[in-house]
PDB file of N, CA, C and O in Angstrom:
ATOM      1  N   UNK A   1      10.193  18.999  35.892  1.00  0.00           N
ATOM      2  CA  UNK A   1      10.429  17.783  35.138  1.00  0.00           C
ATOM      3  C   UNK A   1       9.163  17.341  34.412  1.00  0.00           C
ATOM      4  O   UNK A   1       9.172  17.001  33.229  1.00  0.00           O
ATOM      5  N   UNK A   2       8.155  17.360  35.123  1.00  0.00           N
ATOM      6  CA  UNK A   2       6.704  17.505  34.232  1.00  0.00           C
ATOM      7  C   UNK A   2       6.141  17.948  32.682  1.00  0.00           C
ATOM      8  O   UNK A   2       5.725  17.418  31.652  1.00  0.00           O
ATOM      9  N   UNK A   3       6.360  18.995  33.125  1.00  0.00           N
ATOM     10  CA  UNK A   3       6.716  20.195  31.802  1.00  0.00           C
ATOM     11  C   UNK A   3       7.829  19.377  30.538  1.00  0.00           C
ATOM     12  O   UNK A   3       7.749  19.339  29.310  1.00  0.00           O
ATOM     13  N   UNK A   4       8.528  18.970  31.211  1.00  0.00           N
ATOM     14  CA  UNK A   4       9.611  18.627  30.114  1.00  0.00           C
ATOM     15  C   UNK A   4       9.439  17.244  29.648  1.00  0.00           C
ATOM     16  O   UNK A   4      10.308  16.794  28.902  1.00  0.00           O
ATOM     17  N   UNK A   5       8.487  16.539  29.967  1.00  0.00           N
ATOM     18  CA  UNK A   5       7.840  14.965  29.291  1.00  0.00           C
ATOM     19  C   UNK A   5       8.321  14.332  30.516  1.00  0.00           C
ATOM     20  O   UNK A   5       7.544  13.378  30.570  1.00  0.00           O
ATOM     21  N   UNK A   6       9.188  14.207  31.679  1.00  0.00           N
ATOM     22  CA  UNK A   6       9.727  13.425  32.334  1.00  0.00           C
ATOM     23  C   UNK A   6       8.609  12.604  33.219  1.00  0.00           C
ATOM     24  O   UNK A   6       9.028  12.333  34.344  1.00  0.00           O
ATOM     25  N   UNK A   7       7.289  12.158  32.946  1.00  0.00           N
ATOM     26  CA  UNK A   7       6.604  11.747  34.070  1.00  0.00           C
ATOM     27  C   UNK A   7       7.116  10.801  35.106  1.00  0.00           C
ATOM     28  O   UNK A   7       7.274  10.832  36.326  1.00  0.00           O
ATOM     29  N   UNK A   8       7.346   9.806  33.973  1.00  0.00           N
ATOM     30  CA  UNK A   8       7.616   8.215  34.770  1.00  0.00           C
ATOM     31  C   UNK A   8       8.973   8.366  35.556  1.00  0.00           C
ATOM     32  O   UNK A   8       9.131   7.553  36.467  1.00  0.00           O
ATOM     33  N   UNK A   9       9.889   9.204  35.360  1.00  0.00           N
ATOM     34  CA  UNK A   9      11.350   9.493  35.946  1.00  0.00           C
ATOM     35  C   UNK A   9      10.692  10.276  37.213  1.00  0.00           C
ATOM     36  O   UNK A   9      11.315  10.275  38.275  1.00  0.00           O
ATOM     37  N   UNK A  10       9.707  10.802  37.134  1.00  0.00           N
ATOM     38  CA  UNK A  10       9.339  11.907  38.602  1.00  0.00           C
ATOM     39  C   UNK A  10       8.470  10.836  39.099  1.00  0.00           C
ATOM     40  O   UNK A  10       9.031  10.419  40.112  1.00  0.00           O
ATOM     41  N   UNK A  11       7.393  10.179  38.906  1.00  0.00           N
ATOM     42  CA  UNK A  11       6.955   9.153  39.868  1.00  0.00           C
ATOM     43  C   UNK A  11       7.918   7.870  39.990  1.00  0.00           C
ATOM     44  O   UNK A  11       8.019   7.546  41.173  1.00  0.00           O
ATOM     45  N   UNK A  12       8.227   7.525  39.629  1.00  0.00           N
ATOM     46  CA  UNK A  12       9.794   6.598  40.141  1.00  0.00           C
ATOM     47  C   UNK A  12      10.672   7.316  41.287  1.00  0.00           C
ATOM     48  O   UNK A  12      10.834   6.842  42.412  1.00  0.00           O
ATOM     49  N   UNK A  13      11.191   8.483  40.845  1.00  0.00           N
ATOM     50  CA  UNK A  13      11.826   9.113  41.983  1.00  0.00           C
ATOM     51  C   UNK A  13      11.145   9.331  43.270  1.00  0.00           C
ATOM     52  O   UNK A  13      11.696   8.998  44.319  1.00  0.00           O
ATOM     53  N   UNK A  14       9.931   9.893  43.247  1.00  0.00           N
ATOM     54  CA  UNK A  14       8.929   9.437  43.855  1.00  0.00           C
ATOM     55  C   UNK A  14       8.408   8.943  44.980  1.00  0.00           C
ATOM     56  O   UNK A  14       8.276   9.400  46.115  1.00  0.00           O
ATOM     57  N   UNK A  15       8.099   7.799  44.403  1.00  0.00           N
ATOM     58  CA  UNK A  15       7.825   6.501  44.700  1.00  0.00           C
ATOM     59  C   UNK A  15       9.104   5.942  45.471  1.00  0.00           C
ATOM     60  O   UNK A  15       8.799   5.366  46.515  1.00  0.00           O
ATOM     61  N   UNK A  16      10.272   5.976  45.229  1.00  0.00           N
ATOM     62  CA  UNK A  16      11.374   6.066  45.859  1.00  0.00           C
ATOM     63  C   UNK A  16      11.912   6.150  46.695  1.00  0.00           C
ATOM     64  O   UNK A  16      12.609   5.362  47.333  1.00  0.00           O
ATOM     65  N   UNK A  17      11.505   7.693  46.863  1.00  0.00           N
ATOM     66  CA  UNK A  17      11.411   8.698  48.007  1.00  0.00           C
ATOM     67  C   UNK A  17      10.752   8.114  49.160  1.00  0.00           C
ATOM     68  O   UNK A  17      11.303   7.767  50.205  1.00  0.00           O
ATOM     69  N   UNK A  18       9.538   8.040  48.873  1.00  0.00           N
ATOM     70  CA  UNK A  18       8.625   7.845  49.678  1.00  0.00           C
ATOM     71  C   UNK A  18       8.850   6.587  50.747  1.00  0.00           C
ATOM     72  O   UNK A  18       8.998   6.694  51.964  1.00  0.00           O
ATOM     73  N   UNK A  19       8.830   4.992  49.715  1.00  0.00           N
ATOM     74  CA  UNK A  19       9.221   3.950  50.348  1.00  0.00           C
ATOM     75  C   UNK A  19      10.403   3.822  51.297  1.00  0.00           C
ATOM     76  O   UNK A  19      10.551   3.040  52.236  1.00  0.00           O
ATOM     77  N   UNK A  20      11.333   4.915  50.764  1.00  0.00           N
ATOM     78  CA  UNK A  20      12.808   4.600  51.837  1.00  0.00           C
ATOM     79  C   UNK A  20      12.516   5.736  52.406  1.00  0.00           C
ATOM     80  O   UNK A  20      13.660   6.026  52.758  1.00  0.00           O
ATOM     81  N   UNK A  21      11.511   7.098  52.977  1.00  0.00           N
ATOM     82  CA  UNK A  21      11.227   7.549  53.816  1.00  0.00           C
ATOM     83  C   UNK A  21      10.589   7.066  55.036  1.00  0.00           C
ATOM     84  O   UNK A  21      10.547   7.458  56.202  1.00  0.00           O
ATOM     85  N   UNK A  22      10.068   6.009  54.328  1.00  0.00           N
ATOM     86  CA  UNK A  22       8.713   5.011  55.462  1.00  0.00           C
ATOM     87  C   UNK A  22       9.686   4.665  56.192  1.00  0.00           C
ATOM     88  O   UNK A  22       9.992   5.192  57.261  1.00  0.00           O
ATOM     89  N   UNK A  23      10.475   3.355  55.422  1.00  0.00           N
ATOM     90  CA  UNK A  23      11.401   2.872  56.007  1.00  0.00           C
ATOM     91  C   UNK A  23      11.956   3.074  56.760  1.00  0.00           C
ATOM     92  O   UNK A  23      11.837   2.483  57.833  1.00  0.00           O
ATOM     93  N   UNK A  24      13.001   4.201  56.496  1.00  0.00           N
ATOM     94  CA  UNK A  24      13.665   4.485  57.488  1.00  0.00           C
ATOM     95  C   UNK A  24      13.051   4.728  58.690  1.00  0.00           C
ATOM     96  O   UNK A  24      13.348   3.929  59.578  1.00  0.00           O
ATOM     97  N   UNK A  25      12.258   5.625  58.983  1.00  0.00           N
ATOM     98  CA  UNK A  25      11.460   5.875  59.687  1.00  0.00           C
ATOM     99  C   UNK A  25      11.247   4.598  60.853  1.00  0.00           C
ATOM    100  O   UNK A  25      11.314   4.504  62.078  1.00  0.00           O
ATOM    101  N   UNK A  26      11.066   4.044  60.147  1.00  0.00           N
ATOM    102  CA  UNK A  26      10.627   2.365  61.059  1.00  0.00           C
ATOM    103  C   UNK A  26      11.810   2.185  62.012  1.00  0.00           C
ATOM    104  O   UNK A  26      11.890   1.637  63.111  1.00  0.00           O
ATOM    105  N   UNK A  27      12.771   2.869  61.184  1.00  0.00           N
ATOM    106  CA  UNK A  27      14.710   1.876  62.162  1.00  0.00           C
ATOM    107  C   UNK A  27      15.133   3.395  62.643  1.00  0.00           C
ATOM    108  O   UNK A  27      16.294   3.603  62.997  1.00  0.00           O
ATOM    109  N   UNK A  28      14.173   4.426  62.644  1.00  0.00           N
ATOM    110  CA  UNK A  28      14.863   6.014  63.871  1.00  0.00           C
ATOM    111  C   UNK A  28      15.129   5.317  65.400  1.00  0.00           C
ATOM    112  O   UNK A  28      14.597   4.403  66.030  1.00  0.00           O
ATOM    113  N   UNK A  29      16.064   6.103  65.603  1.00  0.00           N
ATOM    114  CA  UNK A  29      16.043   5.720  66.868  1.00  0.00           C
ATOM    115  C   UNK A  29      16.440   7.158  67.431  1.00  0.00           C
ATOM    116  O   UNK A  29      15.971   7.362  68.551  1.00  0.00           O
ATOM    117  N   UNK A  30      17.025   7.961  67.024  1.00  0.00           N
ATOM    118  CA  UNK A  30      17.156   9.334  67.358  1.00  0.00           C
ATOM    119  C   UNK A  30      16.219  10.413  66.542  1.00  0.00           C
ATOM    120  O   UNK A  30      15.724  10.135  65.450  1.00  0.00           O
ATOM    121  N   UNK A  31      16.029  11.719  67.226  1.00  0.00           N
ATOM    122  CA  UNK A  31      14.897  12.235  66.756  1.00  0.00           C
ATOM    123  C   UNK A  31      15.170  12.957  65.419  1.00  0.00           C
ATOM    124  O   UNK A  31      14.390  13.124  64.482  1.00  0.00           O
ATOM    125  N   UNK A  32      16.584  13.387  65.560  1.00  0.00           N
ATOM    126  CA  UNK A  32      16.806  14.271  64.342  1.00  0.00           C
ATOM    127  C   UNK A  32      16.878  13.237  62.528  1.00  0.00           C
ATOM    128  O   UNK A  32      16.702  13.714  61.406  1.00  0.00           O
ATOM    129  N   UNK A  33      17.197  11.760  62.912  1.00  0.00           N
ATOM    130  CA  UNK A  33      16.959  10.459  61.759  1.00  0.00           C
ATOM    131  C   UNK A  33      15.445  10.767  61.270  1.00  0.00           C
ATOM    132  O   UNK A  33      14.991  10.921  60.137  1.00  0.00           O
ATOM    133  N   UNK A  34      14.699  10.806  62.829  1.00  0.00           N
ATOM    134  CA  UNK A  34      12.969  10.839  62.155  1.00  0.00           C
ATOM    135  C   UNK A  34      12.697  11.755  61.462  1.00  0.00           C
ATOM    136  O   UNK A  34      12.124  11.538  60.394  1.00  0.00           O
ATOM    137  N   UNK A  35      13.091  13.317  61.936  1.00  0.00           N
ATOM    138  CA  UNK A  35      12.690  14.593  61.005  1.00  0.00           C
ATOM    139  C   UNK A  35      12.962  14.323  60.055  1.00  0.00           C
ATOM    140  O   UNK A  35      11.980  14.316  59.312  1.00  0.00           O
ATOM    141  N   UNK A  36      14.573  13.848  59.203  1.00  0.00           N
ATOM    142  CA  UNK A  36      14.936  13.943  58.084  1.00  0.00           C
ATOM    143  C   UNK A  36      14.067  12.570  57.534  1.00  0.00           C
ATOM    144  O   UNK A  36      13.687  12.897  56.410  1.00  0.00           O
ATOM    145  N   UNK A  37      13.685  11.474  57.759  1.00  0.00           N
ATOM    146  CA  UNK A  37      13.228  10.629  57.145  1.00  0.00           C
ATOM    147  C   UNK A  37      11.960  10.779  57.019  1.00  0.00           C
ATOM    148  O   UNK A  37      11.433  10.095  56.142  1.00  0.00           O
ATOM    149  N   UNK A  38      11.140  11.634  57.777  1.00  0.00           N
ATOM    150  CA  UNK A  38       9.838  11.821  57.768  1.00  0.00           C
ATOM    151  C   UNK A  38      10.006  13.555  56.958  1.00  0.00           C
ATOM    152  O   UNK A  38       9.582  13.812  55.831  1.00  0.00           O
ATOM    153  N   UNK A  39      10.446  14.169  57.526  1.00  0.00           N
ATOM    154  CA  UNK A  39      10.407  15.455  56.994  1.00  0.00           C
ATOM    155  C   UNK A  39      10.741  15.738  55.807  1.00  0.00           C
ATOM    156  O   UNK A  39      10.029  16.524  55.181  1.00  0.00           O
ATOM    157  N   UNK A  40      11.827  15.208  55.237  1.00  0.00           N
ATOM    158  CA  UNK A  40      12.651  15.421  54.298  1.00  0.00           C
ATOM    159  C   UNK A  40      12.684  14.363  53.376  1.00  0.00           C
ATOM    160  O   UNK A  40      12.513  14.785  52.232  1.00  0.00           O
ATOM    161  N   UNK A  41      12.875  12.872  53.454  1.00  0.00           N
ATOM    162  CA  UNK A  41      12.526  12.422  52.511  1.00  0.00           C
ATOM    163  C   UNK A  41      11.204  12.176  52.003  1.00  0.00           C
ATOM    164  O   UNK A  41      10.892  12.150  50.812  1.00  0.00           O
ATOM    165  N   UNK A  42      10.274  11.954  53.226  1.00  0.00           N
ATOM    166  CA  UNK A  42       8.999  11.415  52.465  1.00  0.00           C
ATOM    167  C   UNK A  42       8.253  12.797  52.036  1.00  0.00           C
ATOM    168  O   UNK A  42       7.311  12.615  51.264  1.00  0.00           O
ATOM    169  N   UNK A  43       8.538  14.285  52.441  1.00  0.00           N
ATOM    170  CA  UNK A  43       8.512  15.296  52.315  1.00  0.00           C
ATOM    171  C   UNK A  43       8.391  15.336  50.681  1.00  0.00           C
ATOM    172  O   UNK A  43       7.363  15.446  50.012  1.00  0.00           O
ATOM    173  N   UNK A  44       9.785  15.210  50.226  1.00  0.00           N
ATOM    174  CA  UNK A  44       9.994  15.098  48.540  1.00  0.00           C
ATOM    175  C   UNK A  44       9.067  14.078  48.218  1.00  0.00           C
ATOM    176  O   UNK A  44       8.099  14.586  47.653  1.00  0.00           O
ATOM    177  N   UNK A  45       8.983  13.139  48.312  1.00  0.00           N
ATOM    178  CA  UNK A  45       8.537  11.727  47.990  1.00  0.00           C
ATOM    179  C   UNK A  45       7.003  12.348  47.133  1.00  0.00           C
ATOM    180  O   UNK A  45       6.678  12.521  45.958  1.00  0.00           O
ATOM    181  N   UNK A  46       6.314  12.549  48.555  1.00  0.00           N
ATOM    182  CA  UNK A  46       5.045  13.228  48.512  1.00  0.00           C
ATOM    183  C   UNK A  46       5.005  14.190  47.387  1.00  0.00           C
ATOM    184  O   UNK A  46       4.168  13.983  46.507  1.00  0.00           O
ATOM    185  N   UNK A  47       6.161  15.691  47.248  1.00  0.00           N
ATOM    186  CA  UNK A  47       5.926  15.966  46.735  1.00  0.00           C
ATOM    187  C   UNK A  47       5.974  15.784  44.835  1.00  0.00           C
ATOM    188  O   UNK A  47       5.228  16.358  44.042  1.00  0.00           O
ATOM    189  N   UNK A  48       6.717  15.138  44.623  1.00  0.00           N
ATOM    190  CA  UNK A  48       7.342  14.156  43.734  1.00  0.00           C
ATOM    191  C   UNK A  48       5.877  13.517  43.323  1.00  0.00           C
ATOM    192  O   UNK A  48       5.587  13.397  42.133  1.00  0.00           O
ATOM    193  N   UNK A  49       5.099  13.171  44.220  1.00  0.00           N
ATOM    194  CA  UNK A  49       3.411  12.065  43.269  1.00  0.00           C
ATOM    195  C   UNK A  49       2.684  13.650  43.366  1.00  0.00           C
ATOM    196  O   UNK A  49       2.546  14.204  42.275  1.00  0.00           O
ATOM    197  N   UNK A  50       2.321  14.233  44.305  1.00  0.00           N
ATOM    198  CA  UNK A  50       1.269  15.174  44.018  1.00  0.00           C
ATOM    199  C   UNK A  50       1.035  15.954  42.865  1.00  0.00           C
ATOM    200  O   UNK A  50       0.098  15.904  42.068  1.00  0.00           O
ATOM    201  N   UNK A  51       2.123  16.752  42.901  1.00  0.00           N
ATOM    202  CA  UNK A  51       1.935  17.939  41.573  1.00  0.00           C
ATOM    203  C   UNK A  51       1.858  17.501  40.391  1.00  0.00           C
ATOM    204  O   UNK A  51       1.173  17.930  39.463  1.00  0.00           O
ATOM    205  N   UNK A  52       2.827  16.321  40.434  1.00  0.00           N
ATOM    206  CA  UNK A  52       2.133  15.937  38.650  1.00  0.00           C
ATOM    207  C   UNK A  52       0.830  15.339  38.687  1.00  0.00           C
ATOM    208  O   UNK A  52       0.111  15.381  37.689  1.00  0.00           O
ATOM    209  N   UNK A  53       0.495  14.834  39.658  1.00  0.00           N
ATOM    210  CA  UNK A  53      -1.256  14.525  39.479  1.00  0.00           C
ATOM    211  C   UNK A  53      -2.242  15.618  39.266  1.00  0.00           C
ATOM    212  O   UNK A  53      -3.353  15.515  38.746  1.00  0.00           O
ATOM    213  N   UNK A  54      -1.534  16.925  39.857  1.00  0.00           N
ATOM    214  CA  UNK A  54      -2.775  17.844  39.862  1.00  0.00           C
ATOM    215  C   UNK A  54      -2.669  18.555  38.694  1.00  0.00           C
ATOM    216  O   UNK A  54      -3.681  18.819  38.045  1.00  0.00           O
ATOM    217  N   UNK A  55      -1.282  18.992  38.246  1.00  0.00           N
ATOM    218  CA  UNK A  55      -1.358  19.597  36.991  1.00  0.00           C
ATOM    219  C   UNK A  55      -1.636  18.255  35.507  1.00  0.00           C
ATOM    220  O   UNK A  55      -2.196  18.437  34.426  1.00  0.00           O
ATOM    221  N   UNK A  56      -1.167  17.339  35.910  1.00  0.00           N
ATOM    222  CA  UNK A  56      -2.005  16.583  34.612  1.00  0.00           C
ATOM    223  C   UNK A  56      -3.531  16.817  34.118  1.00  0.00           C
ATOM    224  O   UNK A  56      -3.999  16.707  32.984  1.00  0.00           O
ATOM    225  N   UNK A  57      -4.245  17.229  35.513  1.00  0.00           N
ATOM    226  CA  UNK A  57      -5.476  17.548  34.998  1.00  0.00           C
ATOM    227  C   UNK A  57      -5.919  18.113  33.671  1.00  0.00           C
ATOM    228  O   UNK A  57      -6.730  17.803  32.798  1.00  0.00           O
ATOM    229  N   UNK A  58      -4.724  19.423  33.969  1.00  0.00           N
ATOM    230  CA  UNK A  58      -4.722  20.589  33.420  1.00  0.00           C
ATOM    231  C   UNK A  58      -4.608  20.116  31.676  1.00  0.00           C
ATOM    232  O   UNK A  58      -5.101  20.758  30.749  1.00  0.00           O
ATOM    233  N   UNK A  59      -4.008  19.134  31.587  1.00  0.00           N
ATOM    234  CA  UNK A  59      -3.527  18.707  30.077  1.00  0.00           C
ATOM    235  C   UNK A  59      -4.654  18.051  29.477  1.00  0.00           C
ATOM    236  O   UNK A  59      -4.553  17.784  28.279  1.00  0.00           O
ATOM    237  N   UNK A  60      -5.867  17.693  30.172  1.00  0.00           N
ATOM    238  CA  UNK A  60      -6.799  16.256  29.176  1.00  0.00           C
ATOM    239  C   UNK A  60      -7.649  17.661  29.507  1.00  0.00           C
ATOM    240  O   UNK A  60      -8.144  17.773  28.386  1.00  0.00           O
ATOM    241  N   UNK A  61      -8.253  18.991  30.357  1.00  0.00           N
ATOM    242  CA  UNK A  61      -9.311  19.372  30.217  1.00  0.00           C
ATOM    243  C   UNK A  61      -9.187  20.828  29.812  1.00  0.00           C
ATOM    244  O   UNK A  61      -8.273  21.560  30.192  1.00  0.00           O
ATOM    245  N   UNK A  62     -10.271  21.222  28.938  1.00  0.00           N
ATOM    246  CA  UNK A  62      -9.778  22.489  28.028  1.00  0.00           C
ATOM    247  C   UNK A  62     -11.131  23.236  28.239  1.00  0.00           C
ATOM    248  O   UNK A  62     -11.274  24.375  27.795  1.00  0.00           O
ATOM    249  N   UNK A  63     -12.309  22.475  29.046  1.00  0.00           N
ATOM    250  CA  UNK A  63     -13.483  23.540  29.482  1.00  0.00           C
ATOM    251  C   UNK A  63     -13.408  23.202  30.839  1.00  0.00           C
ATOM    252  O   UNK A  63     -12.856  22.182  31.251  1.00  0.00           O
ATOM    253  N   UNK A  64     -13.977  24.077  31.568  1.00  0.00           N
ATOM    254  CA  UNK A  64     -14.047  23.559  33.105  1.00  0.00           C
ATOM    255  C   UNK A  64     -13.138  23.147  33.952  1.00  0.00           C
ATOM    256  O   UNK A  64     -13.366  22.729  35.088  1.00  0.00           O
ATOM    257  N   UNK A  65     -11.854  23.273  33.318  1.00  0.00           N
ATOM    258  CA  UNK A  65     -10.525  22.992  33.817  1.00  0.00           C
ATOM    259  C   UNK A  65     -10.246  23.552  35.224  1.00  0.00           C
ATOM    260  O   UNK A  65      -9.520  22.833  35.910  1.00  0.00           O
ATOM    261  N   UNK A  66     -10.709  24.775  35.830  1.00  0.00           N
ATOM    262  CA  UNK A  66     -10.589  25.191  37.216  1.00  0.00           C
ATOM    263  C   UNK A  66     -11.771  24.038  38.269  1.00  0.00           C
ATOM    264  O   UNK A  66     -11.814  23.789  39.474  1.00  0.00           O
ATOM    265  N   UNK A  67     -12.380  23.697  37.389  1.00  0.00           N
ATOM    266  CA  UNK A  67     -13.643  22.384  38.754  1.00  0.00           C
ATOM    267  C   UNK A  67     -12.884  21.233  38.376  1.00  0.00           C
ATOM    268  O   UNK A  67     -13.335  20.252  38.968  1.00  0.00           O
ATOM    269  N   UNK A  68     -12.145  21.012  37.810  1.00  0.00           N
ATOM    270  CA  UNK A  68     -11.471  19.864  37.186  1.00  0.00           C
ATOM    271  C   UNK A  68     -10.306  19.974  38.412  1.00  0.00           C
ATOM    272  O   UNK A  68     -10.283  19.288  39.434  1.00  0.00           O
ATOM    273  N   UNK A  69      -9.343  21.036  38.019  1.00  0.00           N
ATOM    274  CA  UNK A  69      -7.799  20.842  38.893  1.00  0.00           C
ATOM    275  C   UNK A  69      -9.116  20.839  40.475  1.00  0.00           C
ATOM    276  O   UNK A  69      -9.182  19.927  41.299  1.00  0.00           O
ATOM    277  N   UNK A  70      -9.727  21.734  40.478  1.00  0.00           N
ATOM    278  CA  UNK A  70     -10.248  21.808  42.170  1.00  0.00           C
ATOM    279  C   UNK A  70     -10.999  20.014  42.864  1.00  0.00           C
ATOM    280  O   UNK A  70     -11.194  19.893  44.073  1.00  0.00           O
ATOM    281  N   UNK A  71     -11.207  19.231  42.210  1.00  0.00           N
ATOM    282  CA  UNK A  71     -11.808  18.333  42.265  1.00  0.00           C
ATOM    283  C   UNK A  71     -10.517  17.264  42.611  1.00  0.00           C
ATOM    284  O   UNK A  71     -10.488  16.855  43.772  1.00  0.00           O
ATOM    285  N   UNK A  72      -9.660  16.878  41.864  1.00  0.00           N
ATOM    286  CA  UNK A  72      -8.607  16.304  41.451  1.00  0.00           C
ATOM    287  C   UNK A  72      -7.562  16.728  43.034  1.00  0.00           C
ATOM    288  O   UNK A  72      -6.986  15.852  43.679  1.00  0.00           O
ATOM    289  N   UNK A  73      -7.523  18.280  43.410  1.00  0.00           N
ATOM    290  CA  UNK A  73      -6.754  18.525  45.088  1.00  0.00           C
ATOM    291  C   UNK A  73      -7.266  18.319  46.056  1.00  0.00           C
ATOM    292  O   UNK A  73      -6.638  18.079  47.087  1.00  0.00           O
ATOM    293  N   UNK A  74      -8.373  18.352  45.995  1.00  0.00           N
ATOM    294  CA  UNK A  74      -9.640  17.506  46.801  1.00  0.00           C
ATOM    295  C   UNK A  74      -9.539  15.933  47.224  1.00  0.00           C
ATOM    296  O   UNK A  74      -9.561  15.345  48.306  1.00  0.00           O
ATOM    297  N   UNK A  75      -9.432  15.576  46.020  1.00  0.00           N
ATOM    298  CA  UNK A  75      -9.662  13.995  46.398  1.00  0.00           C
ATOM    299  C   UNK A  75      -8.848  13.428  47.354  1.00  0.00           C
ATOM    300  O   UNK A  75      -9.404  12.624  48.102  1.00  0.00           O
ATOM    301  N   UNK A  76      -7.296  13.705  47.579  1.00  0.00           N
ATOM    302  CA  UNK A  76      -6.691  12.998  48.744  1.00  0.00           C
ATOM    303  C   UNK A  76      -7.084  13.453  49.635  1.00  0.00           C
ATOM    304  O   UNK A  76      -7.009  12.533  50.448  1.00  0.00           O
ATOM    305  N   UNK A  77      -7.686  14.680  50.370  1.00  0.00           N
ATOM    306  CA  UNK A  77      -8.371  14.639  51.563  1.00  0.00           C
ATOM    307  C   UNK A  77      -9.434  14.222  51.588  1.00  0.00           C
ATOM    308  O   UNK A  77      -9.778  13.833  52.704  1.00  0.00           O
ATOM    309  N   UNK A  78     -10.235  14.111  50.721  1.00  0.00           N
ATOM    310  CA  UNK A  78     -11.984  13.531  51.316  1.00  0.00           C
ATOM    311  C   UNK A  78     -11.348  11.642  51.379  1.00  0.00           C
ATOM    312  O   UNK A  78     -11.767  10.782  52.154  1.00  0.00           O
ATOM    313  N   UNK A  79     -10.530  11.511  50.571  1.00  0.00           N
ATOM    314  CA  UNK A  79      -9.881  10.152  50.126  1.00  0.00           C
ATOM    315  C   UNK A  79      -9.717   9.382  51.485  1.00  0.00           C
ATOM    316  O   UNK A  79     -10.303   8.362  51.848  1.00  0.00           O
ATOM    317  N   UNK A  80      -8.625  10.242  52.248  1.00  0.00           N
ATOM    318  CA  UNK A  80      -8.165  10.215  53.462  1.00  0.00           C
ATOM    319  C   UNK A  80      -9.296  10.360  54.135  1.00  0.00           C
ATOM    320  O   UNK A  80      -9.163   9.432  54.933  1.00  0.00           O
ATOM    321  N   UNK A  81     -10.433  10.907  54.423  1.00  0.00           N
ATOM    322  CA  UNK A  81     -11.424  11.250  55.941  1.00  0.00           C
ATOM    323  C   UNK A  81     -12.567   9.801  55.494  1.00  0.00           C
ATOM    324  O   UNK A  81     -13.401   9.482  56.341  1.00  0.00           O
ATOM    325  N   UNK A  82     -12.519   9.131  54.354  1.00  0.00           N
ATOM    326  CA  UNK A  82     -13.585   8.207  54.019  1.00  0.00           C
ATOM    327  C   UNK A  82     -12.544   6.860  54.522  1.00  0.00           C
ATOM    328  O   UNK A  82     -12.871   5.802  55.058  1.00  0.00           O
ATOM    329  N   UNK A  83     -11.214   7.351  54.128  1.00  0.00           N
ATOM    330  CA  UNK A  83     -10.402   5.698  54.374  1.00  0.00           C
ATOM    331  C   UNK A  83     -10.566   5.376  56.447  1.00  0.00           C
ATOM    332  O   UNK A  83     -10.872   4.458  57.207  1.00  0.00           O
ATOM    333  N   UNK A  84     -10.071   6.993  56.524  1.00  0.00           N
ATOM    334  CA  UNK A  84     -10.071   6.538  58.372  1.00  0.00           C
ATOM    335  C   UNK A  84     -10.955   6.500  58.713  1.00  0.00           C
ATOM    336  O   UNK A  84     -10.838   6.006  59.834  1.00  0.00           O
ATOM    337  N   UNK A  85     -12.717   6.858  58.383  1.00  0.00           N
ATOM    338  CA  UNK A  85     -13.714   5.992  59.142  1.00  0.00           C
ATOM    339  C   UNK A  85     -14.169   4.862  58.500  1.00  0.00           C
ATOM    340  O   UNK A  85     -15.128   4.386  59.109  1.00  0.00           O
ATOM    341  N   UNK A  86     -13.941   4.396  57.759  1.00  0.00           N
ATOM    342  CA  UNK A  86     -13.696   2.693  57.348  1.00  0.00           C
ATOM    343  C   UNK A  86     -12.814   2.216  58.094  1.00  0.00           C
ATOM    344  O   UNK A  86     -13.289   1.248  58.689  1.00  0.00           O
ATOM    345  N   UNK A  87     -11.337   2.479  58.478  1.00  0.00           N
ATOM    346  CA  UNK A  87     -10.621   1.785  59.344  1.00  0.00           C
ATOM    347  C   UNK A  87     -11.653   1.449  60.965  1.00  0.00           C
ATOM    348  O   UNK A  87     -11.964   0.386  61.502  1.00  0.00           O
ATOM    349  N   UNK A  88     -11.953   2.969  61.357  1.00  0.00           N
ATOM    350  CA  UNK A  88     -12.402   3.031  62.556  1.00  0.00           C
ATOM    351  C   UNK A  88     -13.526   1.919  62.570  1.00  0.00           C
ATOM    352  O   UNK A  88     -13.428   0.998  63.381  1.00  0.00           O
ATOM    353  N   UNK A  89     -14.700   1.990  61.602  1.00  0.00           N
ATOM    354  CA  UNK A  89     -15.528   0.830  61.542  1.00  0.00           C
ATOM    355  C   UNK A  89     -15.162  -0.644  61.828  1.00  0.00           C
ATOM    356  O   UNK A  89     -15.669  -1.378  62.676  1.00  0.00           O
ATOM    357  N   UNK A  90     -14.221  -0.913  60.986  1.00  0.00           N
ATOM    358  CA  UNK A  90     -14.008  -1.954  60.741  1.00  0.00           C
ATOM    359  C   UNK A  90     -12.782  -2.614  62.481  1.00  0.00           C
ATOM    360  O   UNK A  90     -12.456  -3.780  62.702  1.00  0.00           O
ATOM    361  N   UNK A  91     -12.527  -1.735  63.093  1.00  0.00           N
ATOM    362  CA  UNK A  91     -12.200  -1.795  64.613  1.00  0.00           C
ATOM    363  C   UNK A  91     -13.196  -2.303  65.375  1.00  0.00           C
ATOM    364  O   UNK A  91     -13.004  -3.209  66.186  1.00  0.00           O
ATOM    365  N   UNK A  92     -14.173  -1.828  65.193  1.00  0.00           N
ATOM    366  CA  UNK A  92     -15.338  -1.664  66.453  1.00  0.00           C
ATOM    367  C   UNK A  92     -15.830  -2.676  66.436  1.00  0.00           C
ATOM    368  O   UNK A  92     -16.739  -2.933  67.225  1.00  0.00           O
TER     369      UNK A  92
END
């Protein structure tokens, strides 16, 4: 859908995904509700924001474009290991 101009229709769907994956999640009460609400919807959800973030790279950079996309798949994990020791700090 990327490819084909659809951005805002794939992060909407998305975004979508994601929020009524949380959700649900919150009201499981059996295990096989959690897989599919954790597994499966927020599964899509997730994948639905990622890939168009990483291949957008690909569209604004025309030198250096491989340290560019590599930088850009990077960031939600270093993103993630800087947010949870700020949480942890801010505990102690």
């Amino acid at each position: 859908m990327f490819d084909r101009g659809h951005l805002r229709l794939l992060l909407i769907v998305g975004t979508l995904f994601l929020v009524v994956g949380i959700m649900t999640t919150s009201v499981a009460k059996q295990f096989y509700s959690i897989i599919l609400s954790l597994g499966v919807c927020t599964g899509i959800g997730m994948g639905c924001l990622f890939a168009p973030s990483i291949a957008i790279v690909g569209t604004y950079f025309t030198t250096k474009r491989a340290i560019a996309s590599g930088l850009s798949a990077a960031g939600g994990g270093v993103g993630m290991l800087i947010l949870s020791k700020l949480c942890q700090l801010n505990h102690l």
